[in-house]
ZAGUVEX-204940 format. One record per residue (C-alpha): x, y, z. Coordinates in steps of 0.02 Angstrom, whole numbers, plus 32768, in hexadecimal, padded with zeros to 4 digits. Each point is the difference from the previous one (the first is absolute). Layout:
<rs>
XYZ
...
</rs>
This chain:
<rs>
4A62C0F60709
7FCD80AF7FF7
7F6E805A8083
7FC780A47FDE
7FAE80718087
7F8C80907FA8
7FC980AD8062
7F8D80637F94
7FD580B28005
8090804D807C
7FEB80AE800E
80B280307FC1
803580247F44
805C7F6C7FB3
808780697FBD
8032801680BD
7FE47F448027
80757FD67F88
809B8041804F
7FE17F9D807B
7FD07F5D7F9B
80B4801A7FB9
80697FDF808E
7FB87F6B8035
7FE77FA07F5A
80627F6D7FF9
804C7FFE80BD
7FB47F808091
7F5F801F8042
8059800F8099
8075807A7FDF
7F81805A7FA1
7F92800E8089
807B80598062
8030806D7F6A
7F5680448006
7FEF801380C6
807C80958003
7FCC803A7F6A
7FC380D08013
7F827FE97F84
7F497FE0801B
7FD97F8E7F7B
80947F9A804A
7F857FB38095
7F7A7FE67F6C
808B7F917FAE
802B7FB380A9
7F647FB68022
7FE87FCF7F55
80AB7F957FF5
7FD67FB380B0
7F657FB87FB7
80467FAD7F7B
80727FB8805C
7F6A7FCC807D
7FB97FCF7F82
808D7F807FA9
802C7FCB80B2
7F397FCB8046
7F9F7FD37F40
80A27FB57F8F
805F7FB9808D
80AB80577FD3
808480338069
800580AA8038
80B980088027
80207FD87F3A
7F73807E7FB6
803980947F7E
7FB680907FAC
7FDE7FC87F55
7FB480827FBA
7FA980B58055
7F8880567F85
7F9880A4802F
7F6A80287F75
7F9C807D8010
7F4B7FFF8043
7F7D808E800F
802180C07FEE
7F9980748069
7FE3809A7F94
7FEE808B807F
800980CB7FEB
807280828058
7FE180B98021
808980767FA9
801680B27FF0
7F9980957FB2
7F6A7F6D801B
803D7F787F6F
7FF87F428047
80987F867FD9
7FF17F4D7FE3
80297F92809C
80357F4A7FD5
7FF37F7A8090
805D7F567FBA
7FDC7F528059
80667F607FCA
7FE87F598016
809E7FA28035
803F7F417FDA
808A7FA6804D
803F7F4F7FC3
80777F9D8060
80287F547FD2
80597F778073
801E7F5A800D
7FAC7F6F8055
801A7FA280B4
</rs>
């Protein structure tokens, strides 16, 4: 059975989150989490929390055993862009944009 936790509007580009997505993609939710807690990048405790939840969320609302749960499937889309301005020289202004994703994890397990 397959559980999907969902975090919406993260204030990192998914280009970035997607490194991280990659190395965890397939392996136990387990293992995974402890991929991503000594992981140097940021987006890395973002992804942490996410794949916990899923797993909370197999283990307390589907009754499935945590000890058995993998990552199905990690997808980062992209959500809103913040369109900002920056000053440059000789008084010219440079496009500045700020990229949020949103970021889904599946795992899927089997039941007690």
């Amino acid at each position: 059975m397959e559980v999907r936790a969902l975090a919406s509007n993260q204030p990192v580009a998914p280009r970035k989150v997607r490194l991280v997505l990659q190395m965890i993609l397939g392996r136990p939710v387990e293992e995974a989490l402890t991929l991503l807690e000594f992981m140097p990048q940021a987006s890395a405790r973002i992804v942490w929390k996410v794949v916990k939840s899923a797993a909370a969320n197999a283990e307390n609302n589907f009754d499935l055993n945590p000890d058995a749960l993998r990552v199905k499937k990690a997808v980062a889309g992209d959500a809103r862009t913040l369109k900002r301005f920056g000053a440059r020289s000789r008084g010219r202004v440079a496009p500045m944009v700020k990229r949020y994703s949103h970021i889904e994890v599946v795992v899927e397990g089997e039941q007690f």
